[in-house]
N, C-alpha and C positions, 0 to 999 in steps of 0.2 A: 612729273609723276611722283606722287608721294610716296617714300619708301616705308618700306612694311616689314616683318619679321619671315621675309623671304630669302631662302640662300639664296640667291643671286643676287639681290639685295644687297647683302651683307658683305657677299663677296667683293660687289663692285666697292663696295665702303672702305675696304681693307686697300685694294687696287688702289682705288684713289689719294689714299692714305701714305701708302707707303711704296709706291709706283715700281722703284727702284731696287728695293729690297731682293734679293733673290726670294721665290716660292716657293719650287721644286726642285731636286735634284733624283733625275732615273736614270740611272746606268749613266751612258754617257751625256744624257742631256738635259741641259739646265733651263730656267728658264724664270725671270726676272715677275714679279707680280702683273708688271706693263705687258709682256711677252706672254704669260700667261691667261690675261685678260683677250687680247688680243686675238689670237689663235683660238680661245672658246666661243668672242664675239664672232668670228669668221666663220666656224664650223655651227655657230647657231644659225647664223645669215643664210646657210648652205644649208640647211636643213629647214628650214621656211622654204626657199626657193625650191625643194622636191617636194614640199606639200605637208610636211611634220608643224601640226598644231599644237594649240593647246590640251593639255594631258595624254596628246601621243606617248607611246611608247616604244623608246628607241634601246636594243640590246645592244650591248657592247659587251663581244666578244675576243677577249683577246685578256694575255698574263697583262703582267704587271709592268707599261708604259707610260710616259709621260699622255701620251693620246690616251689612255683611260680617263687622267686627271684632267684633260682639256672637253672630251666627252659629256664629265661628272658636271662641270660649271656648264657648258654649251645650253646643254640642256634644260636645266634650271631657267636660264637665261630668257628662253621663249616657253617656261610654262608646261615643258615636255617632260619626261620622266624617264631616265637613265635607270635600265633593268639589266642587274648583273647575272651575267654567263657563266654558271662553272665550267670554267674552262676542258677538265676532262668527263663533260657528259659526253656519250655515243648516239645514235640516230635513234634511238627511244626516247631518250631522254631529254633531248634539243628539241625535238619534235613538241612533248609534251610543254616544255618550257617557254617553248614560243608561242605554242597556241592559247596555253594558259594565262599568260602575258598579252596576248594580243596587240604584240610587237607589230609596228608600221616599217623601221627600216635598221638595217644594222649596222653597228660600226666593227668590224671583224678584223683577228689577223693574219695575215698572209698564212700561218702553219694550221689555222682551224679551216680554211675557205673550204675543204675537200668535203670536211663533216658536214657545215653548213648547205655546200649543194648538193648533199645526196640526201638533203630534206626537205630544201627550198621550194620544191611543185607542189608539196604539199601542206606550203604553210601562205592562208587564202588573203591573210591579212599583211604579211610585207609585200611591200612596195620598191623599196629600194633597202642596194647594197651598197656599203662603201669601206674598200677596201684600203687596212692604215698600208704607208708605201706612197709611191707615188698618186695613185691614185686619189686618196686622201692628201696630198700634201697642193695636187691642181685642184682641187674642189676648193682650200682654204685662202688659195692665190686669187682665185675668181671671185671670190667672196667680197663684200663689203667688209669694211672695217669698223663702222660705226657700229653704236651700239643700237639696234630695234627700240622705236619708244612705241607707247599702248598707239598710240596714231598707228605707225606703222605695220601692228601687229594687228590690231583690231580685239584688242583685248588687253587687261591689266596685269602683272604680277601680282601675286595673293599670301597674304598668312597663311590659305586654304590648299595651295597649290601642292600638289603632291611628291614626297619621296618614297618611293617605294624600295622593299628590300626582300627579294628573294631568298628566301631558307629553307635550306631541307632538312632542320629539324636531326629528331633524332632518327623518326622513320617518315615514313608514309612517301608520298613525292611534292616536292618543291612547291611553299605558298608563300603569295608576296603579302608581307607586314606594309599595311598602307600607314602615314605618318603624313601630318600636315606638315609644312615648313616651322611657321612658330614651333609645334612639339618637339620637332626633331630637333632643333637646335638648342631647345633649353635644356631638353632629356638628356641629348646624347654629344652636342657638338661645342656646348659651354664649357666644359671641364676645363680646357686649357685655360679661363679667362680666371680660374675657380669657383666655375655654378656663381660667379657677380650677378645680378641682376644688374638688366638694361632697359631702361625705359621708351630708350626711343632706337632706332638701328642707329640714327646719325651720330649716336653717342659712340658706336664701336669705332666708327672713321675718325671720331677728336682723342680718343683713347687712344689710337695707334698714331695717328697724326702727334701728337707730343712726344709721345715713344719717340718719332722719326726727328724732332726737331729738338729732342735733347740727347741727341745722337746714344741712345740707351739702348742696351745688351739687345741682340735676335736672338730667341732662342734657338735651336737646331731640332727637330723633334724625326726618329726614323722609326718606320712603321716596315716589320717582317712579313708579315701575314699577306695574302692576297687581295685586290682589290673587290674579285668577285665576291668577298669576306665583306659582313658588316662590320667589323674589327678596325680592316685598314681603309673605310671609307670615313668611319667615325676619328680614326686617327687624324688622317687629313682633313675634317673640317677643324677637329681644336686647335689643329696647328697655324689652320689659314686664318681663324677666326683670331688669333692672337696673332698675326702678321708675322708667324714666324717661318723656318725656314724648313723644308717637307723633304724627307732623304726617303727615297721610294726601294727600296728591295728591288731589284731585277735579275733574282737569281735567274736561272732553271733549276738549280737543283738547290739543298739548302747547304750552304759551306760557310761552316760559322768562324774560320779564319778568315776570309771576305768580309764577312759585315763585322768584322770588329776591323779591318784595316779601313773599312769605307767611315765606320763610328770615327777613327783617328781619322783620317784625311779631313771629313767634313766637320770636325771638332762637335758631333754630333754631344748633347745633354740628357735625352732621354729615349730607349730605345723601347716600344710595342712592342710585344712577342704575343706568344699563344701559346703556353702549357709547358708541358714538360721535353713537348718533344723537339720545343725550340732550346729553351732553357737548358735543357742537361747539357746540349753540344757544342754551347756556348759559356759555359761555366768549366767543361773538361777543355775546351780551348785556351779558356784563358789561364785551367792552371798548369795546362802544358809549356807555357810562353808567357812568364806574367809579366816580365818587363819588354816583351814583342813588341804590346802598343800604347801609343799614349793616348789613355783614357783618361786623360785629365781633366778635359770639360764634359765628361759623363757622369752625372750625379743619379741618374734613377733607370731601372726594369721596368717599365707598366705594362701587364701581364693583364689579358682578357678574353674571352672566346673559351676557353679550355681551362681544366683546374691544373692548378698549378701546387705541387705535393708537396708536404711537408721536406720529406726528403731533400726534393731537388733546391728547395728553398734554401735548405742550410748549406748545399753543395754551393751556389751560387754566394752566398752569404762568406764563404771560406774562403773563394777565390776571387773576389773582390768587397770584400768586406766593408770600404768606404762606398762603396754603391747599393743605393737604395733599392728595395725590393716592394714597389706597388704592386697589391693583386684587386684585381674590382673584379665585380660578379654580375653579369648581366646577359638578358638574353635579345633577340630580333626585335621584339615583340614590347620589351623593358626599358631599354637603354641602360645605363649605370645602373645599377639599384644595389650597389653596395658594397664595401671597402675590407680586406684580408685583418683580421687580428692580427700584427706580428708577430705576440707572443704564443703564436698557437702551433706550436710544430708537434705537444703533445698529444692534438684531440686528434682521434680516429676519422671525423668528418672535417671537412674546411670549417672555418670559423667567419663571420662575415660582421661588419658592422655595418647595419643598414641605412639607409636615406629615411627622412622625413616622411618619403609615401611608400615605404615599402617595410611588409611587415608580412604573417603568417596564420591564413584562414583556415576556418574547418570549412564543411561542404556544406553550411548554411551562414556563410560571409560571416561568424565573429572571431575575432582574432582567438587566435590559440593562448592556451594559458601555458605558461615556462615546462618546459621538458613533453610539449604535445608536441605529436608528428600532425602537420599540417601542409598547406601549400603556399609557395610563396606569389603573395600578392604586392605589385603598383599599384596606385592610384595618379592623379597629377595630369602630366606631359605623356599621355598613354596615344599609342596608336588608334588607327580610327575599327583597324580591323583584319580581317586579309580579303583580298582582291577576290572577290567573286565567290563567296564561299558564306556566304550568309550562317549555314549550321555551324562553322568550325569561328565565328566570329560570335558569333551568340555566344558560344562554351566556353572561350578565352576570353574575351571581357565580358564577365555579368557585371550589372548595379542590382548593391544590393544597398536597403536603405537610402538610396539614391544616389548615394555615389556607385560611377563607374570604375570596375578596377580593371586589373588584366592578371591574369593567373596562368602563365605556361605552362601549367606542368610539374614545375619543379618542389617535388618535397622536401622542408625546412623544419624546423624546431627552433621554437625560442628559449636561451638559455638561462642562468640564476642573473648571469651579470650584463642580459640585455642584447647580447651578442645572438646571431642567427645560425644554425651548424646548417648548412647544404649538403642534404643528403643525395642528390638526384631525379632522374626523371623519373616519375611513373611510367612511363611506356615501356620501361627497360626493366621494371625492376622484377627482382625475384619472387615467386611465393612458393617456399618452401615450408611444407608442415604447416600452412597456414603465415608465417610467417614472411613479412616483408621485407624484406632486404635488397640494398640500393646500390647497384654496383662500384657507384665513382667513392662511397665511401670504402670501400671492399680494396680498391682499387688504391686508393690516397694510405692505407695501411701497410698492403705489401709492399710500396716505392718508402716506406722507412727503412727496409732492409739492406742492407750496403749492397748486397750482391745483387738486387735485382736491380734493373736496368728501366724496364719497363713493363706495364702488367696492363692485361684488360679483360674484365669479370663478366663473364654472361650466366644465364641460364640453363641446364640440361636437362633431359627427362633422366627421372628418378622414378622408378617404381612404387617405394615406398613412400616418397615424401610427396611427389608429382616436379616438381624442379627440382635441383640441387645447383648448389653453387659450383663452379668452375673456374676457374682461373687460368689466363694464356700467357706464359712470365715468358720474359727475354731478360737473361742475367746479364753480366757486366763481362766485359770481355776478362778471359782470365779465371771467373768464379765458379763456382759449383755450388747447385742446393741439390736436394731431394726433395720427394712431395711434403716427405715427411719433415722436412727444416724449415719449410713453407707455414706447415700448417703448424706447426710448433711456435712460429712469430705471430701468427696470426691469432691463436691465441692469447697472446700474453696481450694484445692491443684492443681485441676485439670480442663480444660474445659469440660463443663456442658455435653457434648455428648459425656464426656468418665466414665460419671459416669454410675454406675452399675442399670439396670433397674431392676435386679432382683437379692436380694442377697440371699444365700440360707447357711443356718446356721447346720453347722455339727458338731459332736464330734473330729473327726479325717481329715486333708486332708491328701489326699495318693499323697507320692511324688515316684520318679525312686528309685534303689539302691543307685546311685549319690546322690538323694537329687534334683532332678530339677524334675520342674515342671512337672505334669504328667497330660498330655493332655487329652489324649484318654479317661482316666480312670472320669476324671472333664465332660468331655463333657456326657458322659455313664450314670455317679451318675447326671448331673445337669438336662438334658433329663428325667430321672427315674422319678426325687424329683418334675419337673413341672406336668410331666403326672399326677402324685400320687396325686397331688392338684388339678389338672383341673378336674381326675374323684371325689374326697371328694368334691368340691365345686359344681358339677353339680348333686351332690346323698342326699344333701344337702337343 
C-alpha cells in the first residue's frame, strides 16, 4: 500500500523509524513508539471487529490519558475519525454533541459513564460502548496485533481522509472543523519538523530513521492543555511527527509545582500552555522556588489557544529569563497563522507576525490597507468546512477571486512595520456609541497592571450609549484598586471610550477548560453584581 500524507501514514513512519524511542509519557504511564503503535493497532483491530468504518465517527470521552493518545492514532488507522468530548458537558450538551457528530461508538471514562447513560436511549446512531479499565484493556488483548492492510479493510487510507475538531467557539454550540489529513498536517502538525517541506511521507521515516542511527538528541515536548482541546492534539502530532518524546499533563486540577517537577524529572525542552491562566501560576511558582527545579534542558513556553498578555509575559520573562517565550496565534478552523512580536509588551492589542497565507480582509476579500480594522483571513492548508452546516461553511471560508480563504471572525489590523495587532472576535465585541470595541484588547491592557491578576471585559446595557464596557478584575493577592485606579491605567494605555465604565472586583474570574476567556459566564456574574447594587442602592 502506497503511503500518503495520511496521519497514520506518518505515524506508522515515525514507529517504524524509531520503534524504541519512548512516545508518550501520561501520569504514570509510558509507552515506547513500538507499544504505542501496538495498542492503537489493537484498539483499531477492535473496532473493525464491532463494525467502526470508514469515516465513522468514534467519541472519546474521557481527561487526559495515555488511551486518549492510543484512541487519536487507532482511529486514523482504519480511516475513522476521533471526535473530542469536552469533558465537563451535561446531558444537553452530550446529547447535542453526539448527535451533531453522528458518533457510532464511544471510547469513555470510567467517572463520565453516569453522564453518558443518562443520554445513551437517546442517541440513535451509537452502537457500541467501550469502557477505558478493564474493559478496554480485554477488547485490546482479544485484538489482532497486526496492522489492517486496504485487503483487509476493503478500502485505502487517503490524503482525503478525515480529522475532525470540535469547537465551541466563542458562542453558539459546538461545530466540528472538517480538515483533510495532508491539510492538517502541514497547517498545523509540521511545526515541530519547522513547516520543512516533505515531499514524499517516506522522507519523515529516513529523517528520523538517521536521527535514531546517529544516536542524535530526542527532544521532550509537554503539552498542559486538554486533549479534548485542539491545542494538545496539535501538540502531540509535532511531537510525534519529529519522533520525539510527548509528556501529557494528567492533572485534575492545574498545580503548577507538578508540571514543573514532572518538566525536571522528564528533562522536558518545551512546554504548551494556554494563556495567562496557565502562565501566571507558573511563573509565580517558579519565582517562589527558583532553584526548586532543574530546568536545565527547558529552553522554550509555546503558548496557543488563548492570548497570552503583555503583563504575564514580562512576569515569566523575570522568573526565568533564559527561557524562551513562543506565542503563536491561531484558531480550529486556521491552524498556526502566526508568531507573537517579542518586542511588543508596549502595544495595547497582541502583536502578531503572520505566515505567508495569512493576512487582513475587508468584507469584499481585499486586503486591508495598514492601520484598517479588518478580518483576519488563511488561505493555503484550510479546512474543508464544518460538519454538517453547509450556511456556517459558506461564511467562514469564501473564495474570493478564486481563491478560498477561511475568516473566523477574528478582527485584525495591519500595522506601519507589517506586523498584525488581534483585536478579537466580532461575536463578543462592543458597540458602544457606535463604537467597536474588542474585549481581549480591553482585557490585554488591564493585565499590564501589577495588581491585577486577571480581567475579563464584556458588554452591558447602557441607556445612553446602548452597551458600555465592563470589566470583571480579580487582583493579586494582597492588592487593592478602586474602579477609579482601574480606569485611570486604562486611560493612559488606551482610548478614553474603551475604558471600563464599570469595573466590578471579584475573588476568582472563571475562564473555559482551555483557559480562554469565558464569556457567557462574565456577562451572567457581571449582569448579577450590577442588579445586586442597583437593588442595595435603591433599599438604601
Amino acid at each position: 500500500m502506497a503511503r500518503t500524507f495520511n496521519l497514520a501514514d506518518l505515524f506508522e513512519e515515525v514507529v517504524d523509524a524509531a520503534p524504541e524511542r519512548t512516545a508518550v509519557v501520561a501520569g504514570d504511564a509510558r509507552r515506547t513508539y513500538r507499544e504505542l503503535d501496538d495498542r492503537a493497532t489493537r484498539l483499531a483491530n477492535h473496532l473493525v471487529s464491532i463494525g467502526v468504518g470508514r469515516g465513522d465517527h468514534v467519541a472519546v470521552h474521557a481527561m487526559n490519558c495515555v488511551e486518549w493518545v492510543e484512541a487519536f492514532f487507532a482511529c486514523f488507522k482504519i480511516s475513522a475519525v476521533p471526535i473530542n468530548v469536552n469533558h465537563r458537558y451535561m446531558a444537553s450538551e452530550l446529547q447535542y454533541l453526539y448527535d451533531n457528530a453522528d458518533c457510532v461508538a464511544v471510547i469513555v471514562e470510567p467517572q463520565f459513564r453516569d453522564r453518558l447513560d443518562a443520554v445513551l436511549d437517546d442517541l440513535a446512531n451509537v452502537r457500541s460502548v467501550l469502557e477505558i479499565g478493564p474493559q478496554y484493556e480485554a477488547a485490546l488483548a482479544a485484538a489482532s496485533p497486526e496492522r489492517a492492510t486496504a485487503a483487509d479493510l476493503g478500502w485505502e487510507r487517503s490524503d482525503d481522509d478525515l480529522y475532525v475538531l470540535y469547537t465551541g467557539g466563542t458562542t453558539g454550540m459546538p461545530k466540528g472543523v472538517m480538515w483533510r489529513h495532508q491539510d492538517a498536517f502541514f497547517a498545523i502538525m509540521n511545526a515541530g519538523r519547522g513547516n520543512r517541506p516533505l515531499d514524499r511521507p517516506e522522507d519523515l521515516g529516513d529523517e528520523i530513521r538517521a536521527a535514531v542511527a546517529a544516536d542524535a538528541f530526542q527532544p521532550t515536548m509537554m503539552a498542559l492543555g486538554p486533549m479534548m482541546h485542539g491545542g494538545a492534539q496539535w501538540a502531540l502530532g509535532n511531537g510525534v511527527f519529529m519522533g520525539a518524546k510527548f509528556v501529557l499533563s494528567c492533572q485534575t486540577r492545574f498545580d503548577p509545582h507538578l508540571i514543573l517537577q514532572i518538566a525536571a524529572d522528564e528533562g522536558v525542552n518545551s512546554i504548551a500552555t494556554i494563556g495567562d491562566a496557565m502562565v501566571r501560576p507558573l511563573a509565580e511558582a517558579l519565582a517562589e522556588a527558583p532553584d526548586k527545579y532543574d530546568l536545565s534542558m527547558l529552553f522554550a513556553f509555546g503558548n496557543g489557544g488563548a492570548p497570552l498578555s503583555a503583563a504575564v509575559r514580562a512576569q515569566m520573562k523575570a522568573a526565568a529569563p533564559n527561557i524562551a517565550m513562543n506565542d503563536a496565534f491561531g484558531a480550529s478552523e486556521t491552524g498556526a497563522a502566526g508568531a507573537k512580536v517579542d518586542a511588543g509588551e508596549g502595544y495595547s492589542a497582541p502583536r502578531f507576525v503572520m505566515s505567508a497565507d495569512t493576512t487582513v480582509l475587508d468584507d469584499d476579500g481585499n486586503q486591508c490597507a495598514v492601520g484598517v480594522t479588518g478580518k483576519l483571513a488563511r488561505s493555503g492548508h484550510i479546512p474543508l468546512g464544518y460538519y454538517k452546516d453547509e450556511a456556517k461553511t459558506a461564511a467562514t471560508f469564501p473564495t474570493y477571486a478564486g481563491k478560498r480563504w477561511v475568516i473566523p471572525g477574528d478582527f485584525a489590523r495591519i500595522e506601519e512595520d507589517a506586523t498584525v495587532s488581534l483585536l478579537g472576535r466580532g461575536s463578543v465585541s462592543i458597540n458602544s456609541g457606535g463604537e467597536k470595541i474588542y474585549p481581549e484588547e480591553v482585557e490585554a491592557a488591564l493585565k499590564q497592571h501589577e495588581s491585577v491578576f486577571d480581567a475579563v471585559v464584556i458588554g452591558t446595557p447602557n441607556d445612553r450609549w446602548g452597551e458600555q464596557v465592563t470589566a470583571i478584575v480579580q487582583l493579586r493577592e494582597g492588592h487593592t484598586l478602586t474602579e477609579a485606579d482601574v480606569q485611570a491605567h486604562s486611560r493612559a494605555v488606551l482610548s478614553d471610550y474603551k475604558m471600563p465604565r464599570t469595573v466590578l472586583f471579584i475573588d476568582v474570574v472563571q475562564r473555559t477548560p482551555v483557559g480562554k476567556s469565558d464569556y457567557k459566564w462574565a456577562k451572567e456574574t457581571a449582569l448579577a453584581l450590577i442588579e445586586a447594587a442597583r437593588v442595595e442602592a435603591a433599599g438604601s
